[in-house]
ROGU-54790 format. One line per field, with one value per residue (C-alpha): residue number from 1; residue in three letters; x, y, z. Coordinates in Angstrom, 2 decimals. Layout:
BEGIN
num c(NUM:...) $
residu c(Ala:...) $
X c(X:...) $
Y c(Y:...) $
Z c(Z:...) $
// end
This chain:
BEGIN
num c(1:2:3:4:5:6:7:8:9:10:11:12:13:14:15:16:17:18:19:20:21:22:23:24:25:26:27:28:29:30:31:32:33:34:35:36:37:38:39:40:41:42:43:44:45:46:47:48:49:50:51:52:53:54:55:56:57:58:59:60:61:62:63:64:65:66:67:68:69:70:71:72:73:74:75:76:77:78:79:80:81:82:83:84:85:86:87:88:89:90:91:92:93:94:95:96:97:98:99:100:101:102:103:104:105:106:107:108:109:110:111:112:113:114:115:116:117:118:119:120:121:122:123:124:125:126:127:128:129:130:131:132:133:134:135:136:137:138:139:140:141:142:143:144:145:146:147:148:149:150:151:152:153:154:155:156:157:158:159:160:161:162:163:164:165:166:167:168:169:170:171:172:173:174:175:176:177:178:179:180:181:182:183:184:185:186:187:188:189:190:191:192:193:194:195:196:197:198:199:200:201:202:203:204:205:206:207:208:209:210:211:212:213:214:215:216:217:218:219:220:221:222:223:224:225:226:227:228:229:230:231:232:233:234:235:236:237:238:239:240:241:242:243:244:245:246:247:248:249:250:251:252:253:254:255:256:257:258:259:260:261:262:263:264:265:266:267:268:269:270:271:272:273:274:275:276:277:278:279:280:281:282:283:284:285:286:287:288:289:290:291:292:293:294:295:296:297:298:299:300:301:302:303:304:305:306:307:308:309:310:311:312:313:314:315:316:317:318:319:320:321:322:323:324:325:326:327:328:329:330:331:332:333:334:335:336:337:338:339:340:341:342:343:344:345:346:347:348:349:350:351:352:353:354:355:356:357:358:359:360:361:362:363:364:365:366:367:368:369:370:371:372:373:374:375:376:377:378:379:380:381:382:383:384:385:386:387:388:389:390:391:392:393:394:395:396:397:398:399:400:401:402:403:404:405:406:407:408:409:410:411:412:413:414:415:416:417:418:419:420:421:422:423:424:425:426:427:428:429:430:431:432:433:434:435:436:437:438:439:440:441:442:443:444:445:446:447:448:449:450:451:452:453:454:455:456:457:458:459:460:461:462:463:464:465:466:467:468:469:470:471:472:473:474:475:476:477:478:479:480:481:482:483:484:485:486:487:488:489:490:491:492:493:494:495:496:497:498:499:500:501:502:503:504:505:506:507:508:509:510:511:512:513:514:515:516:517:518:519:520:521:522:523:524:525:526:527:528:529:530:531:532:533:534:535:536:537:538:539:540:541:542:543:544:545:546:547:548) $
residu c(Unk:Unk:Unk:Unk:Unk:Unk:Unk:Unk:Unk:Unk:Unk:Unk:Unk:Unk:Unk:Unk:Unk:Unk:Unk:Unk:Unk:Unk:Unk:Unk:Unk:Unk:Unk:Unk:Unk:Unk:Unk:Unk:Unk:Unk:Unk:Unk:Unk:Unk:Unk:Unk:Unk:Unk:Unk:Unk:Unk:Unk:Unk:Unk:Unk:Unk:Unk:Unk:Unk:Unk:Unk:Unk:Unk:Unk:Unk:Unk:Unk:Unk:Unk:Unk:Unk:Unk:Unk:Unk:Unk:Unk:Unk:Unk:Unk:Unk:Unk:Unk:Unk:Unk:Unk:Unk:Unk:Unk:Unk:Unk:Unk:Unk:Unk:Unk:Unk:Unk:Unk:Unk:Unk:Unk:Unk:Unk:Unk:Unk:Unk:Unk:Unk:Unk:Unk:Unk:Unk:Unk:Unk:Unk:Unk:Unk:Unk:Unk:Unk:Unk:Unk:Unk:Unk:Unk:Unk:Unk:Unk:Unk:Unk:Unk:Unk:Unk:Unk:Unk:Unk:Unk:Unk:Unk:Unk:Unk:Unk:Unk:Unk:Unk:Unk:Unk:Unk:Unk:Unk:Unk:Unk:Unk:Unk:Unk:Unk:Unk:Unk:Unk:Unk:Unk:Unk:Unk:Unk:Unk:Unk:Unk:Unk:Unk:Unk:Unk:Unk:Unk:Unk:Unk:Unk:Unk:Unk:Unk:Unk:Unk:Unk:Unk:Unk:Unk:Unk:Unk:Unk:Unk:Unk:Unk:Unk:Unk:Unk:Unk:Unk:Unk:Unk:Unk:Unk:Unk:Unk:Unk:Unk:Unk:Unk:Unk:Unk:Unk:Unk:Unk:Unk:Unk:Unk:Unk:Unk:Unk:Unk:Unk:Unk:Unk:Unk:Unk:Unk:Unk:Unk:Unk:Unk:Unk:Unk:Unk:Unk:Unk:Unk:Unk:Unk:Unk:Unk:Unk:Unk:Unk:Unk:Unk:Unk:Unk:Unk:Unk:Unk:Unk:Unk:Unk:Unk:Unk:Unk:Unk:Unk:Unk:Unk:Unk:Unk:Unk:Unk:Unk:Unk:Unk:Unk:Unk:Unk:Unk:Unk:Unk:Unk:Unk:Unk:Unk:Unk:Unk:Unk:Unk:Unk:Unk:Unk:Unk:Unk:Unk:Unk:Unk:Unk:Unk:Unk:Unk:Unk:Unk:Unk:Unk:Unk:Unk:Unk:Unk:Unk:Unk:Unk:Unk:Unk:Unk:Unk:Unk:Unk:Unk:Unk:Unk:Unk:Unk:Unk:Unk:Unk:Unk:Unk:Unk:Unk:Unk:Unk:Unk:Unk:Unk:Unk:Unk:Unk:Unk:Unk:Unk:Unk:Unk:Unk:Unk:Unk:Unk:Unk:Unk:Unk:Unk:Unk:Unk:Unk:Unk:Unk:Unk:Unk:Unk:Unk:Unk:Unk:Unk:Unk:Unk:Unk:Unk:Unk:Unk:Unk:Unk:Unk:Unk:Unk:Unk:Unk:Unk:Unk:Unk:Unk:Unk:Unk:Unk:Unk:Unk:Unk:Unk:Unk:Unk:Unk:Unk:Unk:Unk:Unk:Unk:Unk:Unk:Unk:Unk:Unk:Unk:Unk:Unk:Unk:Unk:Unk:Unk:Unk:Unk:Unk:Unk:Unk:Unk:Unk:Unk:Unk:Unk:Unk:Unk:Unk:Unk:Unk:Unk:Unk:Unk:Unk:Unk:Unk:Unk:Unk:Unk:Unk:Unk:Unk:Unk:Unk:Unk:Unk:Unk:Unk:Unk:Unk:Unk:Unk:Unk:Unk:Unk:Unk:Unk:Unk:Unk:Unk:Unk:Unk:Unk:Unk:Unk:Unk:Unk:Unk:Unk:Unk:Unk:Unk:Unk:Unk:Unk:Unk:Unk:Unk:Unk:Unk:Unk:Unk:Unk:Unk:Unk:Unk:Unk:Unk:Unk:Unk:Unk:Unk:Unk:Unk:Unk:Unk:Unk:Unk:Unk:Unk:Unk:Unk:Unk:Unk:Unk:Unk:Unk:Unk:Unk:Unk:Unk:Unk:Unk:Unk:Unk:Unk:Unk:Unk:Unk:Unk:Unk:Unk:Unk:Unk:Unk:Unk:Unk:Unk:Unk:Unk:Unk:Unk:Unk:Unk:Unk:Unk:Unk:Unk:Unk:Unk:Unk:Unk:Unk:Unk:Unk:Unk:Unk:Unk:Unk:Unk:Unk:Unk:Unk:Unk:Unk:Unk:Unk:Unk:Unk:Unk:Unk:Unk:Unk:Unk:Unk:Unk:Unk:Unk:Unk:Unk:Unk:Unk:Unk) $
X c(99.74:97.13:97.91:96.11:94.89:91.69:89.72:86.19:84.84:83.03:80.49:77.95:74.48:72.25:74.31:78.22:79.69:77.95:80.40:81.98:85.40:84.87:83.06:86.33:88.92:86.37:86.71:90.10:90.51:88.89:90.33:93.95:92.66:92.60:96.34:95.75:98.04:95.83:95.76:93.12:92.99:90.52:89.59:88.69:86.21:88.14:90.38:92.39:95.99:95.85:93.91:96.32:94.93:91.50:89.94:88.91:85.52:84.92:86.38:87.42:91.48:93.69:95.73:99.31:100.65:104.38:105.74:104.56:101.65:98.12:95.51:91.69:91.27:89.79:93.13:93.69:90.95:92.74:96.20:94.30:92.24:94.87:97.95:100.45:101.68:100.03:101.15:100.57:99.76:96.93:95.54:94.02:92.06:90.03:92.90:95.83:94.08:93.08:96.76:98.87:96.54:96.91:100.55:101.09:99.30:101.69:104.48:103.07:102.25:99.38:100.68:98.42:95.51:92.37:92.34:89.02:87.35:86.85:89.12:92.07:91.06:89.67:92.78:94.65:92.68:92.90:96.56:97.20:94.59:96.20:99.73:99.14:98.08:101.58:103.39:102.03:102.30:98.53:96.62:93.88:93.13:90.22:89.21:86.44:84.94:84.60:81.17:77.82:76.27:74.97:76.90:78.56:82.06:82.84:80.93:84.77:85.98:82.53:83.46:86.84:85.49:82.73:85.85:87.69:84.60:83.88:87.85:88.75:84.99:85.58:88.64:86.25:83.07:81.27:80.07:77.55:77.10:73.40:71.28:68.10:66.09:63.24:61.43:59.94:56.48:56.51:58.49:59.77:62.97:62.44:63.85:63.03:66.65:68.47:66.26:66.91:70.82:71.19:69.15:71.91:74.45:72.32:72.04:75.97:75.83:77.01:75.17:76.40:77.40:76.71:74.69:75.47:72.68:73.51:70.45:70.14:68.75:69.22:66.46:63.28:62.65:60.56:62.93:65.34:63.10:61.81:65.73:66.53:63.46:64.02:68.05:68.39:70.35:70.15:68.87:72.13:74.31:72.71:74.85:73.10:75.42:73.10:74.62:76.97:78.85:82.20:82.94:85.21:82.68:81.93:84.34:83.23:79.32:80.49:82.38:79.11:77.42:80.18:80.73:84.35:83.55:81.09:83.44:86.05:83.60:82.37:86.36:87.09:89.52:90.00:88.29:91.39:90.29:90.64:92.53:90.58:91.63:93.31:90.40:88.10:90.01:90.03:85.99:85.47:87.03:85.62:81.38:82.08:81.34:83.79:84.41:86.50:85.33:87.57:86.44:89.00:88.75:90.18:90.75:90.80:89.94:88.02:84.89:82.20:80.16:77.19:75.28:76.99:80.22:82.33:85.05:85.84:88.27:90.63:89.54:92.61:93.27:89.81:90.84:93.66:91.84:89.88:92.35:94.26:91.12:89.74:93.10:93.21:89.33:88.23:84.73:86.43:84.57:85.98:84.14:84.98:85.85:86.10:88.98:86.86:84.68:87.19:88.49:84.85:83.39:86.24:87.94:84.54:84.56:87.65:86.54:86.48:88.16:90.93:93.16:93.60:95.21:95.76:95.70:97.41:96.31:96.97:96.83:96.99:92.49:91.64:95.28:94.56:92.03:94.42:97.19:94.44:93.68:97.36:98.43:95.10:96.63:100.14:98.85:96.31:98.37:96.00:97.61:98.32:98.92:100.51:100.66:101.78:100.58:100.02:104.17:104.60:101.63:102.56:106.24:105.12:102.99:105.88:107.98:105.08:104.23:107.08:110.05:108.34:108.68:105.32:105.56:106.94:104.71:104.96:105.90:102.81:100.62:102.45:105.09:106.47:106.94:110.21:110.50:109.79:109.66:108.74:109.59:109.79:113.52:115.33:114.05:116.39:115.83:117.67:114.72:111.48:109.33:107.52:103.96:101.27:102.34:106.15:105.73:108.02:107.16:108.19:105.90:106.17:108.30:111.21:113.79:113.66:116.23:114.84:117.19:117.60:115.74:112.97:108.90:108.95:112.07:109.88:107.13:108.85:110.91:113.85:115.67:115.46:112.32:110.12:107.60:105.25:105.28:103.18:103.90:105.90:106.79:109.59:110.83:113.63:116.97:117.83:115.75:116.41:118.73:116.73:113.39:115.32:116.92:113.49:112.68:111.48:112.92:113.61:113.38:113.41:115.18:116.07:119.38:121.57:120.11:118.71:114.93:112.98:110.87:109.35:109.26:107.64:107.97:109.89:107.57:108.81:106.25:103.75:102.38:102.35:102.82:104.43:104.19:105.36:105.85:104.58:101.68:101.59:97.82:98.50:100.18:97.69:96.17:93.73:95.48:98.68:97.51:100.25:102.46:102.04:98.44:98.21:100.43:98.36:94.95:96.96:98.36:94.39:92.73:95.00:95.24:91.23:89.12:87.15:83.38:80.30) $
Y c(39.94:38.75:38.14:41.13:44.10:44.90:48.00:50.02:52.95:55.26:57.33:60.38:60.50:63.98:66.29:67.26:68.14:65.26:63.09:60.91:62.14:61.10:58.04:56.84:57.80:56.08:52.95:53.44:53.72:51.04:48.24:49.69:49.34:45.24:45.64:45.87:48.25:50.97:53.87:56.04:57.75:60.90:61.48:65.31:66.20:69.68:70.11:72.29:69.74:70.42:72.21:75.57:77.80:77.37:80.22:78.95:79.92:77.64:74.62:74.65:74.90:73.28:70.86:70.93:67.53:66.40:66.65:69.55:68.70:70.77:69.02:68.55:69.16:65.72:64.50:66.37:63.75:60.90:61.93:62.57:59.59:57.24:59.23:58.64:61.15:61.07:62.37:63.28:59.63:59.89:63.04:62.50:65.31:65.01:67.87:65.13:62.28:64.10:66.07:62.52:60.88:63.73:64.28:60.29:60.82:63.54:61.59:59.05:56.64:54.62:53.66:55.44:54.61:57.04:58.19:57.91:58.05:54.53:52.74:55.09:57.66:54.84:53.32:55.91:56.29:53.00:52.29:55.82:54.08:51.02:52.79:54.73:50.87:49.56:52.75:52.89:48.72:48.55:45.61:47.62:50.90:52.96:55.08:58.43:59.92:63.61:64.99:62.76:60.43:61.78:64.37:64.68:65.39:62.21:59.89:58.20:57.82:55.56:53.92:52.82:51.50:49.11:48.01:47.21:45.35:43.58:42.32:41.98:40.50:40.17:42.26:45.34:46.40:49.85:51.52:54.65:57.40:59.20:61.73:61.37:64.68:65.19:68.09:70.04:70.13:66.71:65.65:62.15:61.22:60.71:57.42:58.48:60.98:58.14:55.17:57.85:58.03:54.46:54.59:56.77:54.10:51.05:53.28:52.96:49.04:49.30:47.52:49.76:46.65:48.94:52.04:54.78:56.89:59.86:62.06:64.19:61.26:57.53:55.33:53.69:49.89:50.78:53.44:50.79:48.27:50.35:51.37:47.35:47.24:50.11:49.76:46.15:46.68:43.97:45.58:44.51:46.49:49.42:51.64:54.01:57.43:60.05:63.29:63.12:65.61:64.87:63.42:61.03:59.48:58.24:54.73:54.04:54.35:52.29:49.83:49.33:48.16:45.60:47.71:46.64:42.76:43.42:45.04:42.48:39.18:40.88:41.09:37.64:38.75:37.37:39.67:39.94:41.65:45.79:48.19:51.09:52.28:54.95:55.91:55.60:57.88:60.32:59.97:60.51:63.46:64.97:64.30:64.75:68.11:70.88:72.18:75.10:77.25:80.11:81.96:82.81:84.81:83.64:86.75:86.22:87.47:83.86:83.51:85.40:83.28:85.42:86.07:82.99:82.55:79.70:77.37:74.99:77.83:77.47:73.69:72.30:75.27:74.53:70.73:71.72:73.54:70.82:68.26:71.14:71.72:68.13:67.02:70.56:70.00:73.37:74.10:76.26:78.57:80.19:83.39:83.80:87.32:88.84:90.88:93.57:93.91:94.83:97.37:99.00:98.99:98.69:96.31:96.00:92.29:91.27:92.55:89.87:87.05:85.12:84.60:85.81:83.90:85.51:82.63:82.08:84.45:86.16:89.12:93.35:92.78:92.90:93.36:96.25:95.05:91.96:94.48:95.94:93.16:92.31:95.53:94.54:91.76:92.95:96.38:94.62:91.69:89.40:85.92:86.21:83.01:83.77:81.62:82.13:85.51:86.24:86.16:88.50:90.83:90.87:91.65:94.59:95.45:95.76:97.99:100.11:101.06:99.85:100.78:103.76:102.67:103.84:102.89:99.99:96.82:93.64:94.16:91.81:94.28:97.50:96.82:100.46:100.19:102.17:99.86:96.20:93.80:91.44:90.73:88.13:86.72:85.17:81.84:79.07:75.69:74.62:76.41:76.76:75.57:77.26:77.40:79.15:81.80:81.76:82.60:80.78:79.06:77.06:74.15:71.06:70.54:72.25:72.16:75.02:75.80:77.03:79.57:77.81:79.28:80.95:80.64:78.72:75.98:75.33:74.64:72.04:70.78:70.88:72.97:70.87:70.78:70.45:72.10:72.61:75.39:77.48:80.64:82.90:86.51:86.03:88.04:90.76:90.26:93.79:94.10:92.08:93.86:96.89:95.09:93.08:96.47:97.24:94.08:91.70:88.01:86.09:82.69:79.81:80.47:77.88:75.57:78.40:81.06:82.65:82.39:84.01:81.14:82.04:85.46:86.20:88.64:88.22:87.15:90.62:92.42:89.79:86.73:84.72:86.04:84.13:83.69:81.01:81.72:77.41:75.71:73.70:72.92:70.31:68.50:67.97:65.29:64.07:61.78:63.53:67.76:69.93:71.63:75.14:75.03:73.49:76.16:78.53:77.49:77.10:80.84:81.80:80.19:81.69:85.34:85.19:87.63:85.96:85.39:86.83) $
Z c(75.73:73.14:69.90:68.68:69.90:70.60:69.69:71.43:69.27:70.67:69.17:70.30:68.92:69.61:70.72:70.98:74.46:75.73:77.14:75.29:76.31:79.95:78.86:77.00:79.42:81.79:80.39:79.95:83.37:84.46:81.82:83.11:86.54:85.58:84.21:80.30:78.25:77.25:75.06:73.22:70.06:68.92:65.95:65.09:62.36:61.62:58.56:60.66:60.92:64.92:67.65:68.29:65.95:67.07:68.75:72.30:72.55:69.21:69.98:74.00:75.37:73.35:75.31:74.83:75.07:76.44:72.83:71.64:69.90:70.60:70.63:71.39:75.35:75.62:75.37:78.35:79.98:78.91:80.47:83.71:83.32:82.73:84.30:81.54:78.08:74.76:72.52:68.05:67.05:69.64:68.00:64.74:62.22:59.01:57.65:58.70:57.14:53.55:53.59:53.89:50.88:48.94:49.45:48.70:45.61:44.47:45.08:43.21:45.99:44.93:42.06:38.84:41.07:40.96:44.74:46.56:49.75:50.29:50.32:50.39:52.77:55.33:55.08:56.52:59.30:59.90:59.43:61.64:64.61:64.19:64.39:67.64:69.03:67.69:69.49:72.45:72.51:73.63:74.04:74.05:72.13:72.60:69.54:70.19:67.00:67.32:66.93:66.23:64.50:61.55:61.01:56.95:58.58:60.73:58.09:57.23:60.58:61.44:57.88:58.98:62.15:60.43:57.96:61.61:62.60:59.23:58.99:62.91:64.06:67.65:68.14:67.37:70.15:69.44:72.52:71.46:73.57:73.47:75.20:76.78:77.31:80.31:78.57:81.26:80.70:79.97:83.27:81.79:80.17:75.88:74.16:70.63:70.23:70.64:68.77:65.86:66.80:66.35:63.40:61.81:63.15:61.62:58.17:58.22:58.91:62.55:65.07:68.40:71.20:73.94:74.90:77.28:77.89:79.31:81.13:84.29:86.18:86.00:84.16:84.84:83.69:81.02:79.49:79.14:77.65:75.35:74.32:73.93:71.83:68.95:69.52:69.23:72.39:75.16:78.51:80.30:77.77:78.08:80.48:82.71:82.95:85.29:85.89:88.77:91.11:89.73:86.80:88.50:89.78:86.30:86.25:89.66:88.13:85.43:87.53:89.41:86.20:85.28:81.90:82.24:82.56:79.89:77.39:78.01:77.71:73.80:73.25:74.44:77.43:80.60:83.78:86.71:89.80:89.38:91.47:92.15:96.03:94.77:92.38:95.55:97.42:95.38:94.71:98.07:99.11:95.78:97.42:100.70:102.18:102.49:105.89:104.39:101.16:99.08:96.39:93.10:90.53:86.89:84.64:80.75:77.17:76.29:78.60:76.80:74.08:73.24:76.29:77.86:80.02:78.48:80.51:78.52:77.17:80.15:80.62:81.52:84.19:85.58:86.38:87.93:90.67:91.03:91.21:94.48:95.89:96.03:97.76:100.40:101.21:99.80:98.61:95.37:93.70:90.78:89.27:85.41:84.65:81.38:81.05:78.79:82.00:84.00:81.36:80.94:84.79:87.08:89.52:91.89:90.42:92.05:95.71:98.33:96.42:98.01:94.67:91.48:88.18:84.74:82.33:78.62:76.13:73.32:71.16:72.47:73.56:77.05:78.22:79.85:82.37:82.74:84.00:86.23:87.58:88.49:89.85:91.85:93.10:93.67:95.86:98.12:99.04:97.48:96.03:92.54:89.99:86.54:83.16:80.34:79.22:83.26:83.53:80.79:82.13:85.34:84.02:82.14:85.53:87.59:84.96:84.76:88.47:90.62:88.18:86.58:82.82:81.47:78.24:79.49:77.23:75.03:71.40:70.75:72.16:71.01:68.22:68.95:72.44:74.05:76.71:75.09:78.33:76.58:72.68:70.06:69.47:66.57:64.94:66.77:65.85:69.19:71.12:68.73:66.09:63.24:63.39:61.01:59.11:60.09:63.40:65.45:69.21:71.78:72.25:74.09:77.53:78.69:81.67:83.94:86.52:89.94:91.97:95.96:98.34:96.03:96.43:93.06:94.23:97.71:96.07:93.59:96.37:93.98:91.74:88.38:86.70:83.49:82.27:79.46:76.45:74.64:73.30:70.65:73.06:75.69:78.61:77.21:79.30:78.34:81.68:83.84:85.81:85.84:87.33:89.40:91.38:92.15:93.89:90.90:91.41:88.52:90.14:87.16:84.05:80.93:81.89:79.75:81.97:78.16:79.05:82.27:82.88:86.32:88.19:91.77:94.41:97.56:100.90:102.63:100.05:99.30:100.32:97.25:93.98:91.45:87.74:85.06:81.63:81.01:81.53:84.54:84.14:81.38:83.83:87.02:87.61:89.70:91.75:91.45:91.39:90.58:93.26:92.04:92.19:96.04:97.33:95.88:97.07:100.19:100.19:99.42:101.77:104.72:103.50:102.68:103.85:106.61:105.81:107.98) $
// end
């Protein structure tokens, strides 16, 4: 291992949503690929201490790491990128850094000092980077500073990396990510965005070591020269990063360009040979052509934005799709519904699709076409996928128009319910966590027990598992009994059989409908996709309604 670790920033410039999340696990990737320790760190702009009480159509899904800890969904990329857990000390906000200096300074820990952004606040972003390096016993650590260049908010995280670079010289590279637009009446690709991106960069005393220009087609010669002229960028360090197919085809693209050597030669590492068969694979059954297609439908409260359909909200669910459908050979489409739509027009939207999933969600709005949407499901034989909030909907479903309870509901949609299926318990430290305003939640992973011979324990292919948590309501056991008489099969439940943790319906009255009350989507990953998700595209794609 070398004697110290070694550290790549990465920066945006132009716009947000532009990359840089794939760009770092990218490189990630690839530098484990040669057999260096790797880990990455993000650091948030928000003052908000973590990602869960985000709304999100502001800020994307909130990925829910191993330990509990929510998080930006590019974390999300890096666990599929690199296949291992993060965890908190990869998962840093502007609201964790000023609360720790502030709460030092009221217990006196500086001493009498006067407290101020630089050096103090720096500091501890820089002993909390350096930290997550030390945990996670990297030998490389790749940093990503949320947002752009620019921008008022991040100005202390890009301080803390020129203070890396000033004290650590060669054990520092910066690697800035930047847009190139082709305006359309124009026709050609424009430089100046990103000459004034670095600009910002160079007003901050950091020299960026590498560009990545990202644009919907790959660059001309003179593009790049005139990019190594304003940016003070050689032409063999700028990275070309064209819109691609998949985004996993973005190490391979990098790979291509020797960014990995490159990176390694500024840091002063040794180049072994990578491994990247797997990687490979995995590329190429994501290009080539589908000989089989099925078309989904995802139904949720957090799509609409405007006049715009948003998925970055159920991000993490998306990916795990991909991940089944990549490995299966299906050409997936997914069609977005709103919820509310479904409540206002009808269940038209839902005709001809080969699978339905009810996501997380939360809060009494759109409920009601969610419920619609699963009795859908349930009555035409169609496969059905619950999380989360899809368990407890599709719980309340059946007590509604199989059992006959019709005020049958959740206690977080109607407080006054007379039949609460499902209901907040008890604060118990041994089970949950307070979060917010006292509300208390399970978060983080926990063991399931799968009953033999169930849907669920076939498709783990055991009867032990773990999952991941997110959520405050909980299945009441006052009804168990009661459902299950009617045909309801509680098939996973918590090792002291005091949580309903998965539910389905028996194969004699439908082909595939099963629900978890976790989050199996935080899990998938591209070379590995989850199990629940493959049997369901499988279970779609064989009851789908043939195509003329």
């Amino acid at each position: 291992m070398p004697r110290r670790t070694k550290y790549i920033f990465v920066s945006g410039g132009v716009l947000s949503s532009l990359g840089k999340g794939i760009t770092t696990a990218s490189l990630g990737l690839l530098l484990q690929s040669k057999g260096y320790q790797v880990t990455i760190v993000k650091c948030e702009n928000y003052l908000n201490i973590d990602s869960g009480l985000i709304n999100p159509i502001e800020h994307g899904d909130a990925f829910l790491c191993e330990d509990g800890t929510e998080t930006d969904m590019d974390l999300g990329n890096y666990e599929r990128f690199l296949g291992k857990n993060l965890g908190a000390h990869n998962f840093i906000t502007m609201g964790q850094i000023y609360k720790a200096v502030i709460d030092r300074e009221r217990d006196n820990g500086y001493g009498g000092e006067d407290i101020e952004a630089i050096p103090h606040v720096t500091d501890e972003i820089i002993r909390r980077i350096k930290e997550a390096a030390t945990q996670d016993q990297a030998e490389i650590c790749l940093v990503e500073l949320g947002g752009t260049a620019g921008e008022y908010q991040n100005v202390l995280y890009y301080e803390a990396s020129r203070i890396m670079k000033l004290t650590g010289g060669d054990t520092v590279v910066h690697v800035h990510v930047s847009y190139l637009p082709t305006p359309s009446h124009i026709g050609e690709p424009k430089t100046k965005p990103t000459q004034l991106s670095v600009k910002q960069l160079n007003a901050m005393s950091i020299q960026p070591d590498f560009l990545v220009t990202r644009s919907e087609t790959p660059l001309d010669k003179r593009r790049l020269d005139r990019l190594a002229l304003f940016c003070n960028v050689r032409v063999n360090d700028i990275i070309l990063n064209p819109d691609q197919k998949s985004i996993y085809q973005v190490p391979l693209s990098f790979h291509e360009q020797a960014f990995d050597t490159k990176i390694l030669a500024k840091l002063g590492l040794p180049d072994p040979d990578s491994d990247l068969v797997a990687w490979t694979e995995l590329v190429r059954k994501a290009v080539v052509k589908k000989s089989r297609s099925l078309t989904i439908a995802i139904v949720g409260k957090y799509f609409g934005t405007g006049d715009y359909n948003l998925k970055d909200s159920y991000h993490a669910l998306f990916e795990a799709l991909d991940h089944a459908s990549i490995t299966l050979g299906i050409e997936l489409k997914i069609k977005g519904i709103n919820s509310a739509v479904i409540e206002k027009n009808g269940l038209q939207e839902l005709e001809g699709v080969g699978g339905i999933i009810v996501p997380i969600g939360w809060g009494a709005r759109g409920t009601d076409g969610k419920i619609m949407a699963i009795q859908y499901a349930r009555e035409h034989k169609i496969p059905y996928l619950g999380l989360c909030y899809g368990l407890q909907l599709a719980a309340v479903e059946f007590a509604r128009h199989v059992v006959g309870l019709q005020d049958a509901n959740s206690t977080e949609i109607d407080p006054k319910t007379k039949d609460p299926i499902i209901h907040d318990i008890p604060f118990d430290p041994k089970y949950q966590r307070i979060k917010g305003n006292g509300s208390s939640m399970r978060l983080g992973a926990y063991n399931c027990v799968l009953k033999p011979g169930t849907l669920a324990a076939k498709i783990y292919g055991t009867t032990k598992i773990s999952e991941r948590h997110r959520h405050r309501f909980e299945f009441n056991n006052d009804y168990r009994q009661t459902l299950i008489d009617k045909g309801f099969v509680i098939s996973g439940t918590s090792p002291d059989d005091f949580f309903v943790e998965m539910i389905e319906l028996p194969p004699s009255t439908h082909p595939f409908f099963l629900a978890t009350q976790a989050h199996p989507e935080y899990k998938s990953r591209p070379l590995s996709p989850h199990p629940i998700f493959l049997a369901f595209l499988n279970a779609a794609i064989q009851t789908a309604i043939p195509k003329t």
